[in-house]
C-alpha positions, 0 to 999 in steps of 0.5 A: 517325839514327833508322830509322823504318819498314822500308822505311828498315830495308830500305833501310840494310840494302841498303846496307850489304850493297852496300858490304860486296860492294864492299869484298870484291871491291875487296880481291880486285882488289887482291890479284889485281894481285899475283896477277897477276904471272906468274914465268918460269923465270931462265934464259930471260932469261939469269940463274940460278934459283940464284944469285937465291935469293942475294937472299932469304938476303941479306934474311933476314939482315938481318931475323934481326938484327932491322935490318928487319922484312922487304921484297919484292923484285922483279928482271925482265929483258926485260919477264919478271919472274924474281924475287918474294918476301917476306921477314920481317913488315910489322907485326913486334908484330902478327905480320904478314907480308909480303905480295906486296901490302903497301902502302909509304910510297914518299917520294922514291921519288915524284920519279922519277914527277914527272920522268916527268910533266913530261917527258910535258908536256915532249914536248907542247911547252908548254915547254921545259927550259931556260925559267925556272920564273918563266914559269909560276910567276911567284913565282919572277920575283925570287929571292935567295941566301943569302951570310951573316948580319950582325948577325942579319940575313940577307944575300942576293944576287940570284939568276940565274933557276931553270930547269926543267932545274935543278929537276929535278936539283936543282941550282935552289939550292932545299934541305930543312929536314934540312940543318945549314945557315942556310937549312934552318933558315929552312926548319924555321921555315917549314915548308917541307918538312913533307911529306917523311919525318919526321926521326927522332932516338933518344936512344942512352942511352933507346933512345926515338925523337923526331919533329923534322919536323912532318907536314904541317899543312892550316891551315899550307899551304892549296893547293900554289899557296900552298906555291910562293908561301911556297917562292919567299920563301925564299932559296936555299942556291946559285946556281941551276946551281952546286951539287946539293943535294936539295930541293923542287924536285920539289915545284915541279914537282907546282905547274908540273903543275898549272898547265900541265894545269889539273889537280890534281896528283893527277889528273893523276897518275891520269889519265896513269900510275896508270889506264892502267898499272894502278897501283890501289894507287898514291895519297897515301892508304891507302883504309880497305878497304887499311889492312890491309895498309899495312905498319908504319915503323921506326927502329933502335933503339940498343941492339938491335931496331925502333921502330916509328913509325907503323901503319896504325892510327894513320898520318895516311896514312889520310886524303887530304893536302891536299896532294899533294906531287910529291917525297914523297907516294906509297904503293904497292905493289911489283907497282905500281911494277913497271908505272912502272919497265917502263914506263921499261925499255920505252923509254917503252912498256907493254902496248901504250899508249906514254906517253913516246917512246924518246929521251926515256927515254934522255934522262931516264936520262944524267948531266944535271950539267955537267963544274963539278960534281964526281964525287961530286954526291950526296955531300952527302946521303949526308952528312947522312942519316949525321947522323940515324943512317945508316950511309953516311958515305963518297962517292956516286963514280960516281953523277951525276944524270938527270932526277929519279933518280940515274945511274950513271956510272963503275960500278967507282968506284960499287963494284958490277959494274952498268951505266953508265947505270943509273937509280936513286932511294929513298925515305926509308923504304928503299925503292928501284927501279933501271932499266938499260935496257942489260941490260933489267933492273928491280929493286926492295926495298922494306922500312920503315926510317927513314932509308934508308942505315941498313944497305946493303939497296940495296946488296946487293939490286944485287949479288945480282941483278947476279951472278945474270946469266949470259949 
């Protein structure tokens, strides 16, 4: 545009010097949400200084061996926050390092959110669990179940109807395109699921890494409306209430939000947790003025060291999805998601304001699977990350699943001295969060690895803190 006298001159001038302060002190807001975080001595709430410097040296030896490029890690106990540190590079080429606030890919590490929304429309009244999905969502009324394939044809039998209860344990029949099965493929072919992680695959002779899941196409899902109406045409991998297998079930859940508020999903999100907890680097976006800081993702490579997939530079994170999905959507921060997680700690309560009631929590945090499933629900998926490169090709025993996060049943089988009832999900890129409402304890990893389940940074980070309480 042309400037034609000074005032116009003066006028851009202005402006740009305005927007300038504003990103300024946007960036210092940012920042200052970490700064923010005070760290008492362990020993007040019975844990050991000592014994939780063990997380850092447990973190840096995997960064050493070039399996990570470094992670923040986070561990509170009664509401005291008595463990915040960074480790190793958030971008490893551009020697970048990790920072208290590094903004992360999170994935699934955004279903527990989801489940923590419904439940918040749950305690209104304006449904209840066990009410089909079909009520709300009435192109789920007439679903099918594949059984088999005949003469290249697919063979389907009537489904029983999907409740919400099933959708948010994944137990709906509902699946992901990453599954080796006739129905993930019918998934691929739709891409049905194109919003969670990419699946990665790196040739072991090259060292060179492949996408084999699109991100996600604006032309080719429209309005999450139209996604769940695509989604409901598809046949189901189970009778709804057999089998737990992991799905877009959650995504579902986003569509029910949206339907039940008369909200975007998204606004929704803002307007009930993200505002009022505090949660300002939380969106499904990274803003310009926060590239800085979105940390880089990584698959091993083979023959030794990090590929790194995607940088803020070139991540498609930079613009608003045009969707924003209730299963895998969600960046943020370690600070932020502390406020989620104490929030859950806190029987549903944070600095004053309650935003679930304390049975609910409670509620939301035990085994919700009936005794037809067997012990070792989460098995399956545990299964097929092993297929794209993850180590974990044992059991999940021990584990169920609650409300959109899984549920430690039977410690000593789960192999780590933490506590029943301990609730727990992950996001693809390997970052975690865990809330044991008996020991009053939170914790958090974060780092930027696909796929999770590569080294056992999960693992450790339990242990470390666990054997670091004393009382």
């Amino acid at each position: 545009m042309r400037i034609q006298n000074l005032e116009t001159r003066a006028f851009w001038s202005t402006t740009r010097i305005a927007a300038s302060l504003a990103t300024i002190l946007f960036a210092l807001a940012a920042s200052s949400n970490a700064a923010e975080i005070n760290v008492v001595k362990a020993e007040t709430v019975g844990m050991s200084s000592e014994r939780l410097e063990r997380i850092g040296a447990g973190m840096r030896r995997l960064i050493d061996a070039d399996k990570i490029p470094g992670t923040v890690t986070l561990v509170a106990r009664r509401g005291k926050v008595v463990h915040f540190e960074t480790n190793g590079m958030r971008d490893v080429a551009k020697s970048l390092p990790m920072e208290k606030d590094t903004i992360f890919r999170l994935y699934s590490q955004t279903k527990p959110v989801t489940g923590a929304a419904i439940m918040m429309l749950f305690e209104e009244g304006h449904f209840l669990l066990s009410d089909p999905i079909s009520k709300y969502l009435p192109e789920f009324k007439d679903m099918v179940v594949y059984v088999g394939t005949k003469d290249g044809k697919v063979q389907t039998e009537p489904a029983r109807p999907i409740t919400i209860h099933h959708l948010l344990t994944h137990t709906s029949g509902m699946t992901y395109s990453l599954f080796p099965t006739p129905v993930g493929q019918i998934y691929r072919d739709a891409y049905i699921d194109a919003s969670s992680a990419p699946i990665i695959q790196t040739d072991p002779h090259s060292g060179m890494s492949s996408v084999l899941s699109d991100e996600d196409d604006p032309e080719r899902h429209g309005t999450l409306k139209e996604w769940s109406e695509t989604t409901a045409q598809l046949p189901l991998v189970a009778q709804p209430g057999t089998e737990w297998n992991y799905s877009v079930s959650i995504d579902v859940l986003g569509r029910l939000v949206e339907v039940i508020s008369g909200q975007s999903y998204r606004d929704f999100l803002k307007l009930r947790l993200f505002d009022p907890l505090g949660m300002t680097d939380t969106d499904f976006h990274v803003p310009k003025e926060k590239l800085s800081r979105f940390a880089t993702n990584y698959v091993p490579n083979p023959k030794g060291g990090l590929v790194a997939i995607d940088d803020a530079a070139n991540t498609y994170y930079r613009s608003p999805p045009a969707i924003a999905f209730g299963g895998s959507g969600l960046v943020g921060t370690v600070g932020d998601y502390l406020k989620f997680a104490q929030m859950l700690a806190n029987h549903g309560e944070y600095e004053g304001r309650r935003y679930l009631g304390s049975k609910t929590v409670e509620f939301m945090m035990q085994n919700h699977l009936p005794p037809i499933f067997p012990d070792d629900p989460v098995s399956s998926l545990k299964k097929v990350v092993a297929l794209y490169g993850g180590s974990h090709q044992g059991r999940a025993w021990g584990l169920g699943f609650g409300v959109a996060g899984s549920v430690v049943t039977k410690p000593a089988t789960y192999g780590l001295p933490v506590s029943k009832g301990t609730y727990s999900w992950g996001g693809a890129a390997t970052t975690h969060f865990w809330v044991d409402l008996e020991e009053q304890l939170v914790m958090l990893v974060h780092t930027q690895l696909v796929p999770d389940g590569t080294y056992p940074v999960a693992e450790l980070m339990q242990l470390l803190t666990y054997q670091a309480i004393i009382d």
